[in-house]
C-alpha positions, -999 to +999 in steps of 0.1 A: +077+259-510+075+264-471+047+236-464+042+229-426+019+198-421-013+209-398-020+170-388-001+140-396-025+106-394-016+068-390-043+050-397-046+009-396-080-007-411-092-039-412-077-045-378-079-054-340-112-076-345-129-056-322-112-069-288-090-046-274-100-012-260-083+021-270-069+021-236-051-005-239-041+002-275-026+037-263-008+016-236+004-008-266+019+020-283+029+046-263+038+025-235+022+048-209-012+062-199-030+087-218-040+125-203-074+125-217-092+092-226-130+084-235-149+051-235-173+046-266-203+052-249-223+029-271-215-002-299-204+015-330-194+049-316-160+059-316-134+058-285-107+083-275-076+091-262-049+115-258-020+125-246+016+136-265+043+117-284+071+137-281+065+175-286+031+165-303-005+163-291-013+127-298-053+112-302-058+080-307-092+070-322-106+039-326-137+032-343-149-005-355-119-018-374-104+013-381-077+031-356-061+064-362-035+078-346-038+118-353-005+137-343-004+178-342+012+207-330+001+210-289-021+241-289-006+275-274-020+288-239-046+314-256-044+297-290-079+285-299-061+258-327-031+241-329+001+250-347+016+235-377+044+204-378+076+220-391+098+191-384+079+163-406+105+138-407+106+139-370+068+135-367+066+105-391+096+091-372+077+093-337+047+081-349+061+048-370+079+042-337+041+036-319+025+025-348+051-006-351+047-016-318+011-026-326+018-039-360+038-067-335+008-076-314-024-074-332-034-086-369-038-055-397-052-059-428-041-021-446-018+004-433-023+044-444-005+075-439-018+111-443-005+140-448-024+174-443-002+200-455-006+235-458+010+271-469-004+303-455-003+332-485-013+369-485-046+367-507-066+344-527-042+357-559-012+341-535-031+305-529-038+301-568-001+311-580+008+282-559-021+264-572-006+269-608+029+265-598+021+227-586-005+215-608+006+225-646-028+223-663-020+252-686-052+275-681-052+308-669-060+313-635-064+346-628-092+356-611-099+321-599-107+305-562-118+276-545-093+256-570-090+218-564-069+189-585-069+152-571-050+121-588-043+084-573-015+064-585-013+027-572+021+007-575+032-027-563+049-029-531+082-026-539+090-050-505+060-073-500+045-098-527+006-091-536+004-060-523-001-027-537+004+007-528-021+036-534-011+075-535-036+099-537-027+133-535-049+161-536-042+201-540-066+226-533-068+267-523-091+278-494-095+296-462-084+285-425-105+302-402-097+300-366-131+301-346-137+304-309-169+279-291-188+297-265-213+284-242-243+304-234-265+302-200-270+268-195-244+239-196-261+225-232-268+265-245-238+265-273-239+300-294-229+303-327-187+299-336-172+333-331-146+337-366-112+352-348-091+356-379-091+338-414-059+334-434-053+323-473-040+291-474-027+266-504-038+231-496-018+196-504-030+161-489-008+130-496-027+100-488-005+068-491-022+034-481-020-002-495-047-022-509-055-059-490-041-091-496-063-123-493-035-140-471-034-126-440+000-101-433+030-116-411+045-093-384+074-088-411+052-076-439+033-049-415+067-038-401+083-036-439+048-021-455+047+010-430+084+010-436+074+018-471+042+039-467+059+064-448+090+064-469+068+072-500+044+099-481+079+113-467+091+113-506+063+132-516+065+164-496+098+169-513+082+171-546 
């Protein structure tokens, strides 16, 4: 099945204590400064900032205890969307490779990897043959749409005592629609999304996180835990 990933997220919770900006995070991580970057304009909203980690757009979000580090495709001059990740190993390399580097300086609680994946098909008929061809539930699908299956599976860690790990995986048909934003007269004016094209799609989402331990994680055990998260998310796009 030719999957392509249309975003690959690292995301660390219960973390940072609230005293280090996104700036610096970015700086942490990608050991540069990023192209784009946004200061939460007030407590509780979200910060932002962006840049690229390889061949990949990079945005780094950071919102209360929670930062995510979305990597995609970097759009195409005339494109209104990004591409899809072909190279998935690569990506999860890359973005391990950042992610560790914080896991060394700050204190995180949970570690999480997701996986959006996606496969474009001809026609609704398309998305649920591949629907059926993933998810044996023996009914007959013909005829059917908007199809959706979800199941979690939690494990301990194989590598750190008291932990566990949690996959959730998710499969779903649908539509992508790729819509263009224009502003009317005035700067604050925005008219209604434009729909450019819309395409058939077959949906999977892997999301692999671990559960939190009541003693506080060591440098080792973050290092070794997103060793393993990203091993198991990386295992299941080969199923």
């Amino acid at each position: 099945m030719a999957l392509e990933a249309d975003a690959i997220r690292f995301v660390l919770l219960d973390c940072l204590s609230g005293t280090a900006s996104v700036l610096a995070l970015w700086r942490d991580a990608l050991e540069n400064d990023p192209l784009g970057f946004q200061a939460s304009q007030q407590p509780g909203n979200p910060s932002f900032a962006s840049g690229k980690i390889g061949l990949l757009q990079c945005t780094m979000i950071l919102h209360l205890n929670r930062l995510e580090l979305l990597l995609q495709k970097e759009r195409q001059v005339g494109s209104g969307a990004p591409g899809a990740i072909q190279d998935i190993s690569t990506a999860l390399s890359e973005g391990k490779t950042a992610v560790k580097k914080l896991l060394s300086r700050y204190e995180i609680g949970r570690v999480a990897v997701v996986l959006d994946l996606s496969q474009e098909v001809e026609d609704e008929a398309s998305a649920a043959l591949c629907f059926g061809n993933a998810v044996s539930l023996g009914i007959d699908l013909q005829g059917a749409r908007d199809l959706s299956f979800q199941i979690s599976r939690r494990v301990p860690s194989r590598r750190v005592g008291g932990v566990e790990i949690n996959r959730l995986s998710r499969w779903a048909t649908g539509v992508k629609q790729l819509i263009q934003m224009q502003m009317g007269p005035g700067a604050t004016n925005l008219q209604a999304p434009k729909v450019l094209n819309q395409q058939s799609v077959f949906n999977i989402m892997h999301d692999v996180n671990t559960t939190t331990r009541d003693v506080a994680l060591t440098v080792d055990e973050r290092q070794l835990l997103l060793d393993e998260v990203v091993e198991e998310a990386e295992g299941l796009v080969q199923i």
